[in-house]
N, C-alpha and C positions, 0 to 999 in steps of 0.2 A: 445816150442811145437807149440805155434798159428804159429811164422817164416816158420818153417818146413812145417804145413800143408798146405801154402800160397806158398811155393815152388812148394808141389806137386800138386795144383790146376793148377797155372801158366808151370809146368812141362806138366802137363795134357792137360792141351788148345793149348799147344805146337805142342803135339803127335799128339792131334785129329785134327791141323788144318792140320799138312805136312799131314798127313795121307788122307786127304780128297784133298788135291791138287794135292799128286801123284796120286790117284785114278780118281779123275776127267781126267787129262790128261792124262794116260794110255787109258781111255774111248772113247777120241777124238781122239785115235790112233787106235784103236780096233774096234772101232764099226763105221760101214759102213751103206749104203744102201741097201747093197746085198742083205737083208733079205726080204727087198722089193719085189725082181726080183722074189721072190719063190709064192709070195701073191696069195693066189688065194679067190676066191670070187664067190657069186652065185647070180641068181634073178630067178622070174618066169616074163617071155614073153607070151602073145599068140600068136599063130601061126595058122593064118588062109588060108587054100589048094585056088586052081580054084572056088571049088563048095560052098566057103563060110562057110567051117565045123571050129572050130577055137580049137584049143586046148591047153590048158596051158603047158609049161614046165619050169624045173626047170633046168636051162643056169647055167651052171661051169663053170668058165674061169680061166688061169692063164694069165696074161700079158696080150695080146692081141688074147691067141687062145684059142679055146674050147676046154675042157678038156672032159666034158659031156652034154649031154641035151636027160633029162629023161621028158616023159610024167606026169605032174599031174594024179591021179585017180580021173576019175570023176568031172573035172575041162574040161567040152568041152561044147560047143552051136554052133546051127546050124545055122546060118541066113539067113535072108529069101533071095531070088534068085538075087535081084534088092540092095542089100547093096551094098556098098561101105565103105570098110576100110578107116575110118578118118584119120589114124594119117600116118605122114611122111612118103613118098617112101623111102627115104635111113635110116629113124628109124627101118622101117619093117626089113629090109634087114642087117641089123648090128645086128650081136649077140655079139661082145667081144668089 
């Protein structure tokens, strides 16, 4: 009886090892980065006009293009006439 059970234990660790190697390498065959390519992603930016008015939106991207860019509610400030925007010309200008 102990023999037997000591079979099916060592029978067992057998199964569940192939079992776990064909599986891992089916996966490495299977699974890509395509899933990647569909990713899409979001932030909010403000986005300030000529006249200094700034207003947040909330920037959808997939990849590199814009999917959406919705308006915040209530997420805007005006500044005063003599500001100048601090941060990066080509940060401004890059949404995706």
């Amino acid at each position: 009886m102990k023999k037997r059970m000591i079979s099916l234990i060592i029978l067992l660790i057998i199964l569940v090892g192939t079992l776990g190697f064909i599986s891992n390498n089916l996966a490495k065959k299977y699974i890509t980065g395509s899933a990647i390519e569909d990713f899409q992603y979001s932030y909010t930016k403000a986005i300030c006009n000529e006249t200094n008015f700034c207003q947040d939106y909330e920037i959808v991207c997939k990849g590199n293009g814009l999917v959406r860019q919705t308006p915040v509610t209530g997420a805007f400030l005006q500044q005063d006439a003599g500001w100048k925007d601090p941060r990066d010309k080509d940060a401004i200008k890059k949404i995706c």
